[in-house]
LUMLO-736304 format. One record per residue (C-alpha): chain; x, y, z. Coordinates in steps of 0.1 Angstrom, whole numbers, plus 5000, padded with zeros to 4 digits. Last residue first. Example, Ala and Ser with C-alpha at 12.3 -4.5 7.8 and 13.67 -1.06 7.14 Angstrom:
# residues 2
unit  c1  c2  c3
A  5137  4989  5071
A  5123  4955  5078
END
This chain:
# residues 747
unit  c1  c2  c3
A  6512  1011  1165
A  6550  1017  1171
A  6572  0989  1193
A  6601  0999  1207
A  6624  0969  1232
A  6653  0976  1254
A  6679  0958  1258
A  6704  0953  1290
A  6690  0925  1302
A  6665  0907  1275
A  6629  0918  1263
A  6612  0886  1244
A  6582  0896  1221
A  6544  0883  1220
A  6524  0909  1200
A  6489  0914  1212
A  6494  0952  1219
A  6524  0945  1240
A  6528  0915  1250
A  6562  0910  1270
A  6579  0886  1281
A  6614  0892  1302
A  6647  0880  1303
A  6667  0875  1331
A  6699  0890  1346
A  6683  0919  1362
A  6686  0960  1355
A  6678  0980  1331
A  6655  0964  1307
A  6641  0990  1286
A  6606  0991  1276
A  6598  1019  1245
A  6556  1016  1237
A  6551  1037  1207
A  6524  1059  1190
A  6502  1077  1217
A  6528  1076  1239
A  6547  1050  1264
A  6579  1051  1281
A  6587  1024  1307
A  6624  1013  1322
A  6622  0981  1339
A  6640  0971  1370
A  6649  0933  1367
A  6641  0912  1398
A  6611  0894  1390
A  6596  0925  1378
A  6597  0962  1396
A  6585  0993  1379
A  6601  1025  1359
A  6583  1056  1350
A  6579  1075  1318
A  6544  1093  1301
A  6539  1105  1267
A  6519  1133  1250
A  6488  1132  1272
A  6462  1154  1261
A  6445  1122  1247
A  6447  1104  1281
A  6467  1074  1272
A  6449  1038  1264
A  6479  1017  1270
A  6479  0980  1264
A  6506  0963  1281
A  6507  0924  1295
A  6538  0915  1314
A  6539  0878  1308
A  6553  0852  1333
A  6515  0843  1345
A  6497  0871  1332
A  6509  0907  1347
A  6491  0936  1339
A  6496  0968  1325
A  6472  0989  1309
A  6492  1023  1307
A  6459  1041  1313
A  6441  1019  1337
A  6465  0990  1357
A  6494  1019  1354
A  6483  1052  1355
A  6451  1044  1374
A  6471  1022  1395
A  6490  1057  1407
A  6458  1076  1414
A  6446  1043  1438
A  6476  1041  1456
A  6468  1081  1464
A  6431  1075  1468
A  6439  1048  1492
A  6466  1068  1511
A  6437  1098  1519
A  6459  1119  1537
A  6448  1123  1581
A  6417  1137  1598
A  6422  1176  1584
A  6417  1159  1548
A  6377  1156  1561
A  6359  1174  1532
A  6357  1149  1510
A  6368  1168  1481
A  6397  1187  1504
A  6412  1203  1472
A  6448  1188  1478
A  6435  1160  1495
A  6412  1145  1469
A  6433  1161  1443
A  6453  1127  1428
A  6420  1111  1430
A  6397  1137  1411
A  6423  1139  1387
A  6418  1098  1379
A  6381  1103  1380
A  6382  1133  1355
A  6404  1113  1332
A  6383  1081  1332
A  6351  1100  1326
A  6369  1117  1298
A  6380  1083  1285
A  6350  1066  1285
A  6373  1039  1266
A  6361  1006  1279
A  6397  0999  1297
A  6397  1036  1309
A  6365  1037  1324
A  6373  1002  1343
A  6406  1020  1361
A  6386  1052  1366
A  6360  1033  1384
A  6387  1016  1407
A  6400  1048  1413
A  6370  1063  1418
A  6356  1044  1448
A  6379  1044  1476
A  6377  1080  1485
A  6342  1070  1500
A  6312  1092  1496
A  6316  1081  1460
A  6275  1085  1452
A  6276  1051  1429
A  6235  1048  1412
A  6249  1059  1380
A  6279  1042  1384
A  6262  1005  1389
A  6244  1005  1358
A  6273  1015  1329
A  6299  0995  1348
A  6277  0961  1355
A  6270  0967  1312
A  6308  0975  1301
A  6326  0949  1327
A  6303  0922  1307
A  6312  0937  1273
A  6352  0932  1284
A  6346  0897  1291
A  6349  0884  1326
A  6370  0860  1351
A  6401  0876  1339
A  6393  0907  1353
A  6393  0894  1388
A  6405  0929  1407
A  6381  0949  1381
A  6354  0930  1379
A  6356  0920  1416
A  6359  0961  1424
A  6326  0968  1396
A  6304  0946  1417
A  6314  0970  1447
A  6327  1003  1440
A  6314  1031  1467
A  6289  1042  1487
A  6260  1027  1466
A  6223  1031  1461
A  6199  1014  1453
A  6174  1021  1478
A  6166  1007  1515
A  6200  1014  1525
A  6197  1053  1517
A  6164  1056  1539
A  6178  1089  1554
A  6196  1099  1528
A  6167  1099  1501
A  6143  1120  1525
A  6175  1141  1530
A  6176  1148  1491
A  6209  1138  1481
A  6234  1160  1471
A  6256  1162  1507
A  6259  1119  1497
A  6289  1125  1482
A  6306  1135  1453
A  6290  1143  1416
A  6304  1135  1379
A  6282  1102  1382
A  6251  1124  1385
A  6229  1102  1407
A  6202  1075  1403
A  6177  1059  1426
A  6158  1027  1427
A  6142  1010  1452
A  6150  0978  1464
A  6141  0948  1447
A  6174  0946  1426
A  6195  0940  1457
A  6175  0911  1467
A  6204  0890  1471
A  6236  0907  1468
A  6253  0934  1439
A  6228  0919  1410
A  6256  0913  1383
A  6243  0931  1352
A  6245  0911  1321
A  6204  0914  1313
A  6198  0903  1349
A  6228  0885  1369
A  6213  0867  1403
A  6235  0866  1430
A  6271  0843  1432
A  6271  0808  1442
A  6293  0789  1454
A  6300  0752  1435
A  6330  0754  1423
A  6347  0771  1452
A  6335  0747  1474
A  6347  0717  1454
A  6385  0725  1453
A  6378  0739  1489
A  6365  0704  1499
A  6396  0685  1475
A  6421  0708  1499
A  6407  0697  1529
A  6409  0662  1515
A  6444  0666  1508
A  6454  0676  1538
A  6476  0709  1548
A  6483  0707  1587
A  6503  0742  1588
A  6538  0721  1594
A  6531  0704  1565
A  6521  0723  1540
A  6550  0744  1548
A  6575  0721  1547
A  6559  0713  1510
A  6572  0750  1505
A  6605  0749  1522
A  6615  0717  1498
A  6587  0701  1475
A  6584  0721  1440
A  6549  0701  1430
A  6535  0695  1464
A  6538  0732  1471
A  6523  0739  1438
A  6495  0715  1443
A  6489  0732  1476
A  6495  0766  1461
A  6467  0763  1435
A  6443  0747  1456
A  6446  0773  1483
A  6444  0803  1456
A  6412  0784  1446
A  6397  0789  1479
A  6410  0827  1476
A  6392  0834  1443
A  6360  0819  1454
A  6360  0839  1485
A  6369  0871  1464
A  6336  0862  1440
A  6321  0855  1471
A  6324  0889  1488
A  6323  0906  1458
A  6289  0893  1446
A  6275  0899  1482
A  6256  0867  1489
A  6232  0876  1516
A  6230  0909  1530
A  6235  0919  1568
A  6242  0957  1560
A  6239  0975  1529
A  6253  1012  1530
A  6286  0997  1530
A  6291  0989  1495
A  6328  0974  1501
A  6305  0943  1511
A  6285  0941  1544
A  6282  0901  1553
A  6251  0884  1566
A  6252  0849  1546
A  6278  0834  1525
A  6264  0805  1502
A  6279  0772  1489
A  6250  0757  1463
A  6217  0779  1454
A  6188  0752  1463
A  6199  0730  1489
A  6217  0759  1508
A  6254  0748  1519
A  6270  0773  1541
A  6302  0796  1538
A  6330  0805  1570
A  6341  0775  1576
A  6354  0767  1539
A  6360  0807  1540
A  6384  0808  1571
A  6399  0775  1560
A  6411  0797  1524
A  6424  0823  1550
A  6444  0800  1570
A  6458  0784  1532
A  6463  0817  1514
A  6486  0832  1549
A  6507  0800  1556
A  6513  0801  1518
A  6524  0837  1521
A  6548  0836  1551
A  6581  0816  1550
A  6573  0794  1515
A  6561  0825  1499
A  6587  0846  1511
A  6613  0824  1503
A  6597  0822  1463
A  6596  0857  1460
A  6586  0852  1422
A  6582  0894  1419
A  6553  0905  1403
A  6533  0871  1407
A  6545  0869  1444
A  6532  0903  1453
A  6495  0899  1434
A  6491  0859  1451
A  6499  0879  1489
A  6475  0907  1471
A  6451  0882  1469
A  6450  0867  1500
A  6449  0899  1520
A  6416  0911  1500
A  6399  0870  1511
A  6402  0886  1545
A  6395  0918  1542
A  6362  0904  1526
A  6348  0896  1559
A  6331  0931  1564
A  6304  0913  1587
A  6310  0916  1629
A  6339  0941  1627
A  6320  0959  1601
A  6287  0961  1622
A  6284  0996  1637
A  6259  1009  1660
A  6258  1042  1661
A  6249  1054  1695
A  6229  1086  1714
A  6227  1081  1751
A  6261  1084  1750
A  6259  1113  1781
A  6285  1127  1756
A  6267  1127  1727
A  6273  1109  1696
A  6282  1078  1714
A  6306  1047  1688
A  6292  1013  1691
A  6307  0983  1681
A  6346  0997  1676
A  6370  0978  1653
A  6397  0973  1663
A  6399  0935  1659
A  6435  0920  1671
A  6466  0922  1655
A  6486  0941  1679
A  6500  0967  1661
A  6464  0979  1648
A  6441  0961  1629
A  6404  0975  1611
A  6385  0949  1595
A  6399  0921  1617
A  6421  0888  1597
A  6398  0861  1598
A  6426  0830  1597
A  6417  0791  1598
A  6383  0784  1616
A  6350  0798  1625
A  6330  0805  1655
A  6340  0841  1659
A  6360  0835  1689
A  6379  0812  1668
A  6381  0833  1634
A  6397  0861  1663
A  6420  0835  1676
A  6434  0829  1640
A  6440  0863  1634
A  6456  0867  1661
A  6483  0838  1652
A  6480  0852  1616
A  6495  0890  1636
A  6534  0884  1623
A  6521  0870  1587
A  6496  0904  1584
A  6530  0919  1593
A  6550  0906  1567
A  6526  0916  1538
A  6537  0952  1552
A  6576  0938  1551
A  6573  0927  1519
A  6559  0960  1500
A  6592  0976  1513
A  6612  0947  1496
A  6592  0955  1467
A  6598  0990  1462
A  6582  1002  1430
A  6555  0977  1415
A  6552  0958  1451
A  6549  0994  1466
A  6526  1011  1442
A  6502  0976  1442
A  6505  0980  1481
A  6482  1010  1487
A  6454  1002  1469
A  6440  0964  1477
A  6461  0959  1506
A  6465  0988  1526
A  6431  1000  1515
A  6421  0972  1534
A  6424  0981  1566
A  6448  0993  1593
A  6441  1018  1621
A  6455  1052  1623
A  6428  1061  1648
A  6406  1059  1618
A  6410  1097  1611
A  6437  1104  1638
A  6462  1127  1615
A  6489  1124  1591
A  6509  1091  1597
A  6485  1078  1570
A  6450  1083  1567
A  6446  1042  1562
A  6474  1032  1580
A  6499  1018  1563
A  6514  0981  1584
A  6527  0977  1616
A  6550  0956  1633
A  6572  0947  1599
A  6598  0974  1600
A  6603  1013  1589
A  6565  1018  1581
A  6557  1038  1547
A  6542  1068  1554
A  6562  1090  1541
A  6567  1071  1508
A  6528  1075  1507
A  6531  1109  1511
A  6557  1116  1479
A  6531  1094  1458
A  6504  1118  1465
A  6524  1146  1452
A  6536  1127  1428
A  6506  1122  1414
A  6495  1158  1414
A  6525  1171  1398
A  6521  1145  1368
A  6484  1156  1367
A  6489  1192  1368
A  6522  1193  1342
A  6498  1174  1316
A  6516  1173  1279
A  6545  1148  1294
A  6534  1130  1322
A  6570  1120  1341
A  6559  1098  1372
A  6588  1094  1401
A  6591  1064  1422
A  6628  1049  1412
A  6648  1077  1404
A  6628  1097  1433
A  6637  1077  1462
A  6675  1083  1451
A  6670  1118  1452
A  6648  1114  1483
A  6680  1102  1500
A  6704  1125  1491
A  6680  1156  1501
A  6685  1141  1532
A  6717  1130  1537
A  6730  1171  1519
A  6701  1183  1551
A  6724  1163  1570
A  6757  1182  1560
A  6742  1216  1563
A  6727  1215  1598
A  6754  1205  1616
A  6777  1175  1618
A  6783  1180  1654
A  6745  1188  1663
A  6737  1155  1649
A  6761  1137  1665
A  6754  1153  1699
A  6715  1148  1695
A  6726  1110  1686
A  6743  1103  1719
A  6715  1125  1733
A  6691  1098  1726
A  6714  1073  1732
A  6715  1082  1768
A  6678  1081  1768
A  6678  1045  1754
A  6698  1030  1781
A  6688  0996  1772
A  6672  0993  1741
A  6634  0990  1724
A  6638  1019  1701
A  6611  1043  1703
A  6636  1077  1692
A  6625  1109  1688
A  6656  1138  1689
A  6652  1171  1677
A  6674  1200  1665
A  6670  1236  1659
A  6691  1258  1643
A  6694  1293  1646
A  6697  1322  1626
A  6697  1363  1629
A  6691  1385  1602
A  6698  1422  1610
A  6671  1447  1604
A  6671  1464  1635
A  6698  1446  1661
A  6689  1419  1685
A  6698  1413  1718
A  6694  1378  1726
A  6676  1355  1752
A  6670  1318  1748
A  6646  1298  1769
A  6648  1259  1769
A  6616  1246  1775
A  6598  1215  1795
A  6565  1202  1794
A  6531  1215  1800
A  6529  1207  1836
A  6559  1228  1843
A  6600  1230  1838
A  6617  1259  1826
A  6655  1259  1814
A  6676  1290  1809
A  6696  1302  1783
A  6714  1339  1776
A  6728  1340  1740
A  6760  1346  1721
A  6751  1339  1683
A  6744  1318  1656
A  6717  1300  1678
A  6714  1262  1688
A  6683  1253  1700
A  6687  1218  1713
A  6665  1186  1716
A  6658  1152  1728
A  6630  1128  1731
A  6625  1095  1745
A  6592  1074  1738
A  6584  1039  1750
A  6559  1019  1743
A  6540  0984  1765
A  6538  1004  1795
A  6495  1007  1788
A  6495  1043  1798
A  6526  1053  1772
A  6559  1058  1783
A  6577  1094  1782
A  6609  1101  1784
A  6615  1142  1779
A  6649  1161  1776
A  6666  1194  1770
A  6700  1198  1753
A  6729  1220  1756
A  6739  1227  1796
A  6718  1199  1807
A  6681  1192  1809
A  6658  1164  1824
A  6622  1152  1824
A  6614  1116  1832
A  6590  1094  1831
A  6562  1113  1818
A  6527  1092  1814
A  6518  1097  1777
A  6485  1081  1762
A  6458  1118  1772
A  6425  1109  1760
A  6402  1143  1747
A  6367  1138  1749
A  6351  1175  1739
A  6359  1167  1703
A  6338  1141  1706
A  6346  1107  1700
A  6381  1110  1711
A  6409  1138  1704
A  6441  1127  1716
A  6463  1141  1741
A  6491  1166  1742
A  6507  1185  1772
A  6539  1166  1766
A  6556  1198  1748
A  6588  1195  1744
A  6596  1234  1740
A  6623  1254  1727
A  6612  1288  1738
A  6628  1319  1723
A  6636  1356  1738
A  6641  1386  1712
A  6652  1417  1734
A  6657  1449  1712
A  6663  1470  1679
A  6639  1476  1660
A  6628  1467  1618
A  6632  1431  1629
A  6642  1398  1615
A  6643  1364  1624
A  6654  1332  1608
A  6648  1292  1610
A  6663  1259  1608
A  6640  1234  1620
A  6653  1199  1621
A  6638  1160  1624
A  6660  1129  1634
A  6651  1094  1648
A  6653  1081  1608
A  6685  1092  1600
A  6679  1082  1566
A  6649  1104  1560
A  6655  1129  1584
A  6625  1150  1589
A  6631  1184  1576
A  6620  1216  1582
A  6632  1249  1570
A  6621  1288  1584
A  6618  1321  1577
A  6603  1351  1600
A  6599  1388  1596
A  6587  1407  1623
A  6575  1445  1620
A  6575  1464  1652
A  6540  1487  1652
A  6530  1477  1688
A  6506  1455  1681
A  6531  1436  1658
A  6531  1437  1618
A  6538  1405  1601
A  6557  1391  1580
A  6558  1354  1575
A  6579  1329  1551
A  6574  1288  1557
A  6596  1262  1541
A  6587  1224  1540
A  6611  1202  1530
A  6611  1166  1511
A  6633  1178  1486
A  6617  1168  1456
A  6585  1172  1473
A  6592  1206  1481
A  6561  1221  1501
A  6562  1257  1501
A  6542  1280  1530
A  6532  1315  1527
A  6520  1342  1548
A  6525  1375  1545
A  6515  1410  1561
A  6499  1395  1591
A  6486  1425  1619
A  6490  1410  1650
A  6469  1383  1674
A  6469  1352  1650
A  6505  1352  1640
A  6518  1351  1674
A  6551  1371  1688
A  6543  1375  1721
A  6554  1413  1731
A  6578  1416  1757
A  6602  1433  1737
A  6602  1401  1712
A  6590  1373  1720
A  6584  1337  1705
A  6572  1305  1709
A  6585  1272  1691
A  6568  1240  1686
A  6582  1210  1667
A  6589  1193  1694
A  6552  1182  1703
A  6549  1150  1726
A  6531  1120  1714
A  6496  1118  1696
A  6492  1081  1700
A  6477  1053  1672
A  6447  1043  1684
A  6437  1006  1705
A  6402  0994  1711
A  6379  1021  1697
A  6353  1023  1722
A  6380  1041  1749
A  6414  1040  1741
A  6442  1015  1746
A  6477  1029  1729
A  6495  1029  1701
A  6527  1036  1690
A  6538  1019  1656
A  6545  1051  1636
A  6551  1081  1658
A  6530  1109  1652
A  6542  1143  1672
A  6519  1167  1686
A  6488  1179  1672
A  6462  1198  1698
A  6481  1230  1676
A  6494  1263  1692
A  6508  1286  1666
A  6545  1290  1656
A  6554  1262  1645
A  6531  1264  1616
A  6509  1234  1609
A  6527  1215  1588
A  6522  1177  1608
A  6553  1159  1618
A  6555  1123  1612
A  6584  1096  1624
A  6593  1067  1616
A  6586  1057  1581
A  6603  1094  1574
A  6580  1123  1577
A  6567  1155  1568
A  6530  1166  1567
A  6521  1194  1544
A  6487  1177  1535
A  6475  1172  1570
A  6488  1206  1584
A  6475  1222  1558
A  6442  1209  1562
A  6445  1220  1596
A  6459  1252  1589
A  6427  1263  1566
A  6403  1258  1599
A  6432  1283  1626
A  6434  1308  1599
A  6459  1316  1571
A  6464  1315  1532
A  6490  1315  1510
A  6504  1281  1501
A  6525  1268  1472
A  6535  1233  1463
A  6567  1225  1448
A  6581  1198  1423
A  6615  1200  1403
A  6620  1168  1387
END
């Protein structure tokens, strides 16, 4: 797999989006791509630092830049904005996971510069990042480099004239090789300690300057004309809860600087090889869509937390869109990838909703409900973070009022589900009996609390916002109780299970408070709620839904931009929709419908879908495949793996879109490949792109890695690794795959 991503373009607006989609990082650590060489309000993402902020509770912090480096040469500030630039071009090597950048460029004074440089961020050492870089002149003189850490960096707020600063320097120190910044954030609860050295190739003058901004090491040299000259630059971020963690720091700057730039950049091209064997896509036929998916799969590897305290963010460790909260997406499109590809990773994420179920708990108290209500949007405390009211001015006389954290309840049934989806894909019975039961039966209180009794339509939920958020304070979302149902039931099922196997999981049952009769009231709950209306097949999406006014869109379209503004401004009084809703339950609860049902909710709903959310074609592209609109499916799926790539919403500066990402790579597998997983059966029936000529990847099962190559004549599953054997149905015919074998069958 040889994957690289070209980019030739500069000014200040196209950098941004660069910066978001050329990020580098490690689980730990995330460095935006903007160009070292400019001034950026982006510093340093470090995942599972937050701070308080104002309106939006807690935000992921924008830590001290070390990636920054100024230059001069004869006096002259060497800055790609202010001279004459000749070339500009950036490569992202996904294979490699490094980002190279090339500029030439002619100086106000007629001295032409050319600069090369390599970044890494370590992917096993996961405190490390690197910049190895080049320089160039056609004259001879004094070339002087800054190595800042730059602490000067705050976070942009509300309005981009708000700016909240989280760092409070501790300390700032130097010695004869390194520079050095410990910082805490406001609320004392983080800590950050950063080290680094320039190392040239070279004999060099240094000093070290200290100021508001920071502190620098300056290098001097006397340069030659058109002599390459090299250096090495080496940083240090570490959050480690220790003793003595800044003289670890620079225990670890020395150890790094020892084994040099070569060897670890041989660690960390190591690593993503064996990443790759497991994650990578092969499309044969389509080079642009198996480059595209990997592309987004590469980033959500990067942004896959290093321990249980936090989960994925929903824009990643890429930029502040969300304030790197959690939601859903984490659940319902990120983590199918993970549980698929890297369970043990997808473990720790369903770990931390377990870690936060005490929160959780408080939060369906203060609500006036019981069991768990996990928040719409969580951070690394648990807690709602969701803001009320966000200003749009700055006297904030202006406000939107916003009700998610008050009525998006479906987060909480979405967390149940994938706990179910995890331990069907991998029979993680110590997981279940440690942390997923607990999970399924607080959230499956939350709903028994949560839902009413009308005389006349059964067990109702009333006020909610479903994934269709233009609709607020509905009755009876069809999503929203189709996932309550589905979680009730999942609290049945487990508590008879529990009973059934006894040991760690009837422990369980026990030490959460599990009674039968709690357990017979969800049993008859979930029988008995009722889902909207359903005219000529169609699902109506929440009570009254079909009374609004009607509205239609081109499906091929993005965005609400296309609307008339009469028609946005009343958009919740119409029909509507941001983004899959009644088509999401079909597509999540499958089982629950025939394929003619799915065909008639999918035909009406996506002509009145605008996709102003990223969410929303991959669970359309999923359904488009399974009733063969394959060119709809197709475009859908493309339009996914390029939301970032191509900016289609616009907003890629604010962070990577992870659920489109999760979302392009269930498209391959729930959509085209048509896998799913029924009871102990792996299900597959592919319905390939027809310019497709075969695709190959491997998955997770029950312990066994499986090998997968299907095209438009075969299905080839290899058992590779595991002791058991697995079933299969592929195409309706029932066959037993054993380790070590592999299995071909031709239709």
């Amino acid at each position: 797999m040889k994957f690289s991503f070209q980019f030739r373009e500069y000014s200040p607006k196209i950098e941004e989006i660069y910066g978001t989609i050329l990020t580098l990082g490690n689980g730990h650590i995330g460095i935006r791509g903007e160009i070292e060489l400019e001034p950026t309000v982006y510093g340093t993402t470090v995942i599972g630092i937050y701070d308080y902020t104002p309106y939006f509770y807690r935000e992921i912090v924008n830590a001290p830049r070390v990636i920054g480096l100024d230059m001069i040469f004869n006096g002259e500030p060497i800055n790609i904005s202010t001279h004459k630039l000749l070339k500009y071009e950036k490569e992202l090597d996904i294979e490699k996971g490094s980002l190279k950048t090339w500029v030439e460029l002619e100086t106000n004074k007629g001295t032409r510069i050319y600069y090369e440089s390599l970044r890494i961020v370590h992917g096993k050492r996961k405190n490390v990042a690197l910049l190895k870089f080049k320089f160039k002149t056609d004259k001879k003189g004094v070339l002087t480099l800054i190595n800042p850490i730059d602490i000067d960096v705050a976070n942009p707020s509300y309005r981009p004239e708000i700016l909240v600063k989280h760092c409070d320097v501790e300390e700032l120190d130097f010695g004869e090789d390194f520079i050095y910044a410990g910082v805490k954030t406001i609320d004392r609860k983080y800590t950050l300690d950063i080290a680094s050295s320039l190392l040239p190739n070279e004999k060099v003058d240094r000093s070290v300057i200290k100021s508001a901004k920071g502190i620098a090491e300056v290098l001097s040299i006397e340069v030659e004309a058109n002599r390459v000259y090299e250096f090495v630059k080496y940083m240090i971020i570490s959050s480690e809860k220790v003793p003595d963690l800044k003289d670890k720091a620079l225990k670890e700057l020395r150890e790094v600087k020892k084994l040099g730039f070569n060897k670890l950049f041989a660690e960390h091209k190591e690593y993503w090889s064996e990443i790759w064997k497991k994650a990578k896509v092969e499309i044969y036929g389509d080079e642009e869509a198996e480059k595209c998916l990997n592309f987004n799969i590469f980033h959500l590897i990067q942004s896959l937390p290093r321990d249980s305290n936090i989960s994925l963010a929903a824009r990643g460790i890429h930029g502040f869109g969300y304030r790197g909260h959690v939601f859903w997406d984490t659940e319902i499109y990120a983590l199918p990838f993970f549980i698929a590809v890297f369970p043990e990773d997808a473990k720790r994420m369903l770990i931390y909703r377990h870690k936060n179920l005490e929160a959780a708990k408080k939060n369906a108290k203060l609500n006036g409900y019981e069991g768990a209500q996990f928040p719409w949007e969580s951070v690394d405390d648990g807690y709602e973070a969701t803001p009320s009211l966000i200003p749009l001015d700055m006297m904030g006389k202006e406000l939107v009022r916003i009700y998610t954290r008050e009525e998006e309840h479906h987060i909480t049934a979405d967390i149940s589900y994938i706990v179910d989806f995890y331990y069907k894909f991998t029979n993680d019975e110590d997981f279940m009996a440690k942390y997923g039961l607990e999970i399924i039966f607080e959230t499956a209180r939350f709903w028994a609390s949560r839902i009413e009794f009308d005389e006349k339509k059964g067990y109702v939920i009333k006020k909610v916002i479903g994934p269709d958020e233009y609709h607020e304070h509905v009755d009876n979302n069809f999503f929203t109780n189709l996932m309550a149902k589905h979680n009730l039931l999942l609290g049945v099922t487990y508590y008879k299970k529990a009973l059934k196997r006894g040991g760690t999981w009837k422990d369980t049952v026990d030490r959460v408070g599990i009674r039968e009769e709690e357990v017979q009231k969800w049993n008859e709950i979930a029988k008995k709620i009722y889902l909207p209306r359903q005219i000529d097949g169609v699902f109506e999406e929440f009570d009254g839904y079909f009374d609004l006014e009607d509205y239609s869109v081109d499906p091929h379209g993005i965005g609400e931009a296309r609307l008339p503004e009469e028609i946005r401004k009343k958009i919740g009084k119409t029909k509507l929709i941001k983004q899959a809703d009644v088509i999401a339950a079909q597509y999540l609860l499958k089982d629950q419908f025939d394929i003619k049902t799915i065909k008639k909710n999918f035909d009406y709903y996506i002509v009145r879908t605008t996709h102003a959310s990223s969410l929303s074609m991959p669970i359309y592209a999923i359904v488009a495949s399974w009733l063969g609109y394959e060119d709809l499916a197709y475009e859908y799926f493309m339009k996914c793996a390029y939301a970032d790539l191509k900016n289609l919403y616009g907003n890629t500066h604010d962070g990577f879109h992870l659920a489109a990402a999760g979302g392009a790579w269930q498209v391959l597998f729930r959509g085209f490949c048509g896998i799913d997983i029924e009871g102990n059966c792996i299900k597959i029936a592919p319905r390939l792109p027809s310019k497709w000529k075969a695709v190959k990847f491997g998955f997770s099962f029950r312990g066994a890695w499986l090998e997968i190559k299907i095209t438009p004549k075969e299905v080839v599953v290899k058992n590779v690794e595991g002791k058991k054997t697995i079933k299969l149905d592929i195409l309706g015919k029932e066959l037993l795959l054993r380790p070590n074998e592999q299995i071909v069958v031709s239709f």
